[in-house]
Structures are given as structure tokens and as C-alpha cells.
N, C-alpha and C positions, 0 to 999 in steps of 0.2 A: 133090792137096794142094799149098797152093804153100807151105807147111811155113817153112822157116829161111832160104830162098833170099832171102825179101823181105824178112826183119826186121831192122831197122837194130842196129846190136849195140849201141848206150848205153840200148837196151831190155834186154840182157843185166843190167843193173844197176839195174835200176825192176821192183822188185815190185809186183804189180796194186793197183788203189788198195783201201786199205786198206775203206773204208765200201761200195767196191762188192761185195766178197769177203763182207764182211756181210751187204748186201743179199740175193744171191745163196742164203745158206743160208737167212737167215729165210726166204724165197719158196719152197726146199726145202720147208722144214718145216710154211706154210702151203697150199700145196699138197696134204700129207698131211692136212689139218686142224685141224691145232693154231691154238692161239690164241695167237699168239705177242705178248710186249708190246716192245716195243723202248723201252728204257732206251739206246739205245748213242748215237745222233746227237744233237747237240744243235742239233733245230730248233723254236724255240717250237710249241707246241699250241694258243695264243690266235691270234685270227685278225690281221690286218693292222687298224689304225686305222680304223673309217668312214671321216671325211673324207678319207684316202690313199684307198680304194675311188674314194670320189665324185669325187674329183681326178683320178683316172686316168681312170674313165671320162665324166667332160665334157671330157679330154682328147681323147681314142680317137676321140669322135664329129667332132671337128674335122679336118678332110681335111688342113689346113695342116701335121700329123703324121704325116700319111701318107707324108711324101716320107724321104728319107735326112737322119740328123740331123746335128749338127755334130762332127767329129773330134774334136773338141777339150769336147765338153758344151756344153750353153748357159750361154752369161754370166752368166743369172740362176740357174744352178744353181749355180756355180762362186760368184756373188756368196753365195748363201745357204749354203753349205755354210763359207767365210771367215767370215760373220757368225755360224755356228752355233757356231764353236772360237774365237772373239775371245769369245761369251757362255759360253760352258760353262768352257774353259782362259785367259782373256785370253791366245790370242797370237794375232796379227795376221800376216795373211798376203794376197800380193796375187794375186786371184781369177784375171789373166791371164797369171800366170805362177809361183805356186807351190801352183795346184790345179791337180788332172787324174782328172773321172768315169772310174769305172771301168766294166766289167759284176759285180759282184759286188768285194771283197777278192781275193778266189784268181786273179783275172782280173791284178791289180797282180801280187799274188805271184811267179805263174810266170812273168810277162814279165819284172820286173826283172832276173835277171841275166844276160839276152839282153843289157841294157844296158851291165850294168856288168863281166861277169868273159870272160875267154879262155883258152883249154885253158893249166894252168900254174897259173891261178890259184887262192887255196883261199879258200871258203866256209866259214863257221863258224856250225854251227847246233846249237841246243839238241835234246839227246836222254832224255827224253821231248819230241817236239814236233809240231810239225803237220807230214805226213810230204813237202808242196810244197815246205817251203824247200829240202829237199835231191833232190827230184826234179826240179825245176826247176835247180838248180844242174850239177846231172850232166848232161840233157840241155842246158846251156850250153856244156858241156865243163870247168866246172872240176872240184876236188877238193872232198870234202865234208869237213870236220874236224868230229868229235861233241862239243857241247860237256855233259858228263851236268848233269843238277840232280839233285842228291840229297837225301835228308829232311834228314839234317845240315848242310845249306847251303840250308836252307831253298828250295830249286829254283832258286837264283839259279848262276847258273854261276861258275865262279871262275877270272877271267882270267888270277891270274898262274901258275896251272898250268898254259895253253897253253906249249908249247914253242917256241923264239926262231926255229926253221927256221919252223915254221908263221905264224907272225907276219910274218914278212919276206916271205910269199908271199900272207897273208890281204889278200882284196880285200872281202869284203863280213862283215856280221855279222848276224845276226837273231835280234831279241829280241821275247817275246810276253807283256807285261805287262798287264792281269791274265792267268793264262796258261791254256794249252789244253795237256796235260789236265789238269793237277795244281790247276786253281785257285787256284796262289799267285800271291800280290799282289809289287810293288817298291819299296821307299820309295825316298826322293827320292835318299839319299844316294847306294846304290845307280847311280841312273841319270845319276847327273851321275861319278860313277866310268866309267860307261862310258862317256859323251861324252867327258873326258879320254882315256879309252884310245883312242878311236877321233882322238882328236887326233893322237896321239902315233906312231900308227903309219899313220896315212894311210889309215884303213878305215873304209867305205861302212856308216851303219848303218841300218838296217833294221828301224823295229817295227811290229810288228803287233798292232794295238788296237780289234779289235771288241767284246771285251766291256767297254769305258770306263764304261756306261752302267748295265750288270748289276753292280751292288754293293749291298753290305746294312751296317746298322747303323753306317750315317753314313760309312762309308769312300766318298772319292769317287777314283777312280787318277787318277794322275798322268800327261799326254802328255808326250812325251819331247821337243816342241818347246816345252812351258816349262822346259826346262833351258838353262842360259845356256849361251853356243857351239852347241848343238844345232842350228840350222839349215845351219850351217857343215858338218856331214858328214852328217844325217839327214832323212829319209821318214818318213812314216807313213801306216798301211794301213789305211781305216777303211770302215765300211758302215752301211747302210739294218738289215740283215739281223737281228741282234740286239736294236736298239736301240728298233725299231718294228716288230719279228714279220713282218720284208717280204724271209723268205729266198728265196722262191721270185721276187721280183722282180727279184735279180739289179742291185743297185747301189750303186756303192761310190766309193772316191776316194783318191788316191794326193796327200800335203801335204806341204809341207817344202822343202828345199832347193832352189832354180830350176833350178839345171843337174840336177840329178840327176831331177827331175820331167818336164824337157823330154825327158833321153833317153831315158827309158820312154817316153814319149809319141812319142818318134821312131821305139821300135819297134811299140806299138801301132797307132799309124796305116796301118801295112803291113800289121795282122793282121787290125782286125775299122773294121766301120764307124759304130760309134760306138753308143749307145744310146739304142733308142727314144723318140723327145721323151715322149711322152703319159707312160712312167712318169718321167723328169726331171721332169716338171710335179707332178705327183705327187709327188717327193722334197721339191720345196721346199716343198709345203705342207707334210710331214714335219717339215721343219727349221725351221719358222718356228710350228711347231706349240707349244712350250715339252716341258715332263717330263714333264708329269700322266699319264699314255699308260702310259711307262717305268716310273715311279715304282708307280705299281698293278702290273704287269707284275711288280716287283721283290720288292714284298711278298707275292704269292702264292711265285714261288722260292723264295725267304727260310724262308716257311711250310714247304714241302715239304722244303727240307736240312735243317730241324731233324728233320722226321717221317723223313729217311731215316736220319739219324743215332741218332736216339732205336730204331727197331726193327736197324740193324746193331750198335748198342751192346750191345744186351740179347740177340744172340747170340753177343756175345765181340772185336767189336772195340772201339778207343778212340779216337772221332773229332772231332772239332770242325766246327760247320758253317763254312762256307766265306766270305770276309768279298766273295766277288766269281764271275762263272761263272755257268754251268747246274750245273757237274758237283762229283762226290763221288769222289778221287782215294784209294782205298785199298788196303790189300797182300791178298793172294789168303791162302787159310787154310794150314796150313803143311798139306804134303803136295802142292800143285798147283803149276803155274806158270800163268801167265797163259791160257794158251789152253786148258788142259784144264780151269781153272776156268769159264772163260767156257763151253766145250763143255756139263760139267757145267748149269749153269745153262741152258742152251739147250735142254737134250735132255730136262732132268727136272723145268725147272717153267714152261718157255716162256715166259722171260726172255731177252732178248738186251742182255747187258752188252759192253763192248771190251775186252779183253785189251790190256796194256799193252804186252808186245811189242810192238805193231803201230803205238804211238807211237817207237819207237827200243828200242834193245838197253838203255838203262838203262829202260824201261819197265816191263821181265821182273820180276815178282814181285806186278804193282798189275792192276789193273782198273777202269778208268771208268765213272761209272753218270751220266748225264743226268736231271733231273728237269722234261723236257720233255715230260710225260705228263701228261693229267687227271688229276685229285686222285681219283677213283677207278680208272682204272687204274693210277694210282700204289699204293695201297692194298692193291688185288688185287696187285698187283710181287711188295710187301710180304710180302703173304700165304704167297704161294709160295714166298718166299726163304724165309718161318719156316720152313716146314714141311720143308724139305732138310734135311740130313743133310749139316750145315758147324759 
């Protein structure tokens, strides 16, 4: 066994990824037979757009996509993706120098603070949150600073409670509006607050905004590069993957700031080689596609938070559906924490929900449910939830 001898020790402080630990049991437990529904990941259940399919594949058959594609994305994807956020958000950005395709979101994520931090440095991320910003950080070598969202602060973090030492050493910050897992939304005020803050102290910020597009009942979010100064300290993290059911496609794109764009792209370049033209081809017809896609997309979601709410209500919580998201952010029944609740639900009605722990230490007490399921295994979910003893 080549045991402890090989393992780098900034693994000593990276617990295993959280949806893979997931995966792992459900496969346990389908294994033994069960019919497990998974509630827990949020990846649409509708297929990807026809014309992205047909794009892709009149792409694929052209051999001129066979060779290695460009570093940097092709022009016309970088063109289409600036045309995509000048019509959705009016802001204007220049396709040669403040886009950069990604492979996915999490592909920007985990590279950036290769870019931007050095052991010393502190990272400040929100906890409940997506658990890369600070695995990525640690493996950069900086410090991670928690920043909690709590129900009384509406999950918005509350900057002037960081402390002045942590401040003077914060190099980066990451913010994920509308957010993951809690489904709360930001108003504007909010986020032009935090562009001042991030003026004011010299810190890199960082949002992350793939669900822009998943919103209900006329709420449209707001990107954090139409906030005035914004470009001046901020990125943003966007994709394919929510917005057109194209997660297993794996493409996304890092906007915002030139210098702070060009150095993730500096370390990118050394790590991977770029992404397969035939799906870029593909994305732009994505992007140039308009909402109609989205928008149906939206309204069946929409449909299903109301039904998840209407049957958790009437066994004793008090929820409101969610104005943006996949998911349904609620507190575990009194007597559980977060993972014996989830267990519970795993074991006795072959549901797999996410324990909030597993987003951050203020996660402990909630559980995430995804409504990325047919409307009849939703139902059936449903069913099974009734019928426990909660």
C-alpha cells in the first residue's frame, strides 16, 4: 500500500468531494435494489435544446474540428457570448480581451486563485456555499475565511463583521447570486455595497452566476458587471450548463475585468487545451438562440417548487417557493441534524436529499432538495416523504 507516503498534505484539509460521497452511497444502495430517487444534484432532467444536438453534431462531422482548438476559444464564441450579456444585462465587454471560454464554470473556479492568491493570503467565502471556492483556495495555498449567510440576514453575508486583521490580508472574495444552496436572490443595493467594499480594501471579487437565467415570477438577477466600478475589481463565472440543460457538455466562461481574465487564462493555458470547437459551435448557436428554451425550462421548475412546497408545508414546515434556482433550502425536523436526516430519508424512503453540512459548517441544521426530477418521480419523492415518520 503506498498509504500516506504519496499524499500531498493540503489533501489533509480537502474532504472528499461532497456530490461524489453522494454518489457513492446511492450506488450502494442501488446496488442492493432499491430505487433510489435523487433529489440531491442539481442537473436539469430535460434534455439539451435540438438545434445545440444538431449544431454539435454538423459540427463533429467536419474534420476541420478534429485538430486541437484554440487556447484562448474561438472568436466567434467569445464574440457571441459579449453579444449574449450586452442583450440580456447591457454591459459591453471586449470579446479579445475580457472573455475567456471555459470547460464548464468549476473549470474558472478552481483555476482562479492559482491566479490571484499566495500562501498568506485569505480567501473569503460564503458558508453555506459551493464547497470549490474554498478547496480551490487551500490547494492555492491561501487561508479560507467563512463567510456564514444566515436566515436573519437574509443569506447575504455581512461584511462589516469580518475582522480588520482578516481584511488586510483578504485577497479574493466570492459571491454566488442567485445562490447555491440556499436559493436566495441579491438586490442591487446589496451588490454595489460590495463593489465599494471590494474598492476600498483592494479585494479581487469573484461571482459566480450560473443560475442568471433560472428565475420565476418576473424576477430577472442582476450581474455584478452592471454595477458601476465593477469592472475595476470583478469576474464573473457563467455557463452553458443551467441555462440550456448542456451540463454534461461542459462549457462555460470567465467575463469581467482584462487583467484579472487574462491571468486565469495565463494559468489555464498550462493546464488544459482548450475546448472542443464542435461543442463551441454549438454554444453559439446556444447563445444566439434568444430565452424561449429557458423560459419553458423555467415555468415547469417554478411548477414543481410550488408542489414541493405545498406537500412539505402540509407536513409541518413554512416555506415559500423560491423566486430563482433548482433547489428548496429548508431546516431538517427538530431532533436531526443534517446528515442523519438525509440518512433517514436515504434509508427509509429512497430519497437522496443533501445535508447541509456538506455545504459549510453554517449549513448544519438545513437540507437541499433539487427539483431536477420528472414531474413523476417528483410525485413519487413526494409520496415517500408523506409517508415517514417526520
Amino acid at each position: 500500500m503506498i498509504g500516506k507516503k504519496f499524499k500531498a498534505t493540503r489533501l489533509e484539509q480537502i474532504p472528499p468531494y461532497l456530490f461524489a460521497e453522494i454518489d457513492r452511497k446511492v450506488q450502494e444502495k442501488r446496488s442492493k435494489g432499491v430505487d433510489v430517487i435523487g433529489l440531491d444534484v442539481g442537473d436539469p432532467d430535460m434534455p439539451s435544446p435540438d438545434y445545440v444536438v444538431e449544431a454539435l453534431i454538423e459540427a463533429a462531422r467536419d474534420p476541420r474540428n478534429h485538430h486541437y482548438p484554440s487556447y484562448y476559444g474561438l472568436k466567434s464564441l467569445r464574440e457571441a457570448i459579449a453579444y449574449w450579456y450586452e442583450q440580456r444585462f447591457g454591459v459591453v465587454l471586449d470579446p479579445d480581451t475580457e472573455v475567456l471560454p471555459t470547460l464548464g464554470s468549476k473549470d474558472g473556479i478552481s483555476h482562479a486563485p492559482f491566479a490571484f492568491v499566495e500562501t498568506g493570503d485569505v480567501v473569503l467565502v460564503p458558508d453555506p456555499g459551493y464547497t470549490v471556492y474554498a478547496t480551490s483556495a487551500i490547494m492555492a495555498g491561501a487561508t479560507v475565511y467563512r463567510m456564514p449567510l444566515l436566515a436573519e440576514n437574509k443569506y447575504l453575508p455581512d461584511l462589516e463583521s469580518i475582522p480588520r486583521d482578516v481584511l488586510e490580508k483578504a485577497k479574493l472574495i466570492w459571491l454566488n447570486y442567485p445562490n447555491n444552496p440556499t436559493a436566495a436572490t441579491a438586490p442591487k443595493e446589496f451588490l454595489e455595497q460590495v463593489v465599494d467594499f471590494c474598492h476600498n480594501y483592494g479585494i479581487i471579487l469573484c461571482h459566480d452566476f450560473p443560475y442568471s437565467e433560472i428565475a420565476f415570477n418576473g424576477y430577472r438577477p442582476i450581474s455584478i458587471l452592471e454595477i458601476d466600478g465593477a469592472k475595476d475589481v470583478a469576474i464573473e463565472f457563467h455557463s452553458l450548463s443551467k441555462t440550456f440543460n448542456m451540463t454534461g457538455w461542459r462549457i462555460g466562461w470567465i467575463c469581467g475585468n482584462r487583467d484579472l481574465v487574462q491571468l486565469v487564462g495565463q494559468v489555464k493555458t498550462n493546464i488544459d487545451s482548450g475546448i472542443f470547437q464542435a461543442v463551441q459551435l454549438a454554444a453559439i448557436t446556444a447563445l444566439k438562440s434568444g430565452d424561449d428554451f429557458t423560459r419553458r425550462m423555467c415555468e415547469i421548475y417554478f411548477r414543481r417548487h410550488k408542489r414541493v412546497v405545498e406537500v412539505l408545508n402540509a407536513l409541518g414546515w413554512s416555506l415559500q417557493p423560491p423566486n430563482s434556482t433548482f433547489y428548496i433550502w429548508a431546516p431538517v425536523p427538530q431532533g436531526y441534524d443534517s446528515i442523519s436526516f438525509a440518512q433517514k430519508v436515504l434509508d427509509q424512503a429512497g430519497v437522496n436529499i443533501t445535508p447541509g453540512v456538506g455545504f459549510g459548517q453554517y449549513g448544519e441544521g438545513y437540507f437541499r432538495l433539487s427539483v431536477t426530477v420528472s414531474d413523476d418521480r417528483l410525485e413519487e419523492a413526494l409520496d415517500r416523504l408523506s409517508r415517514l415518520n417526520i
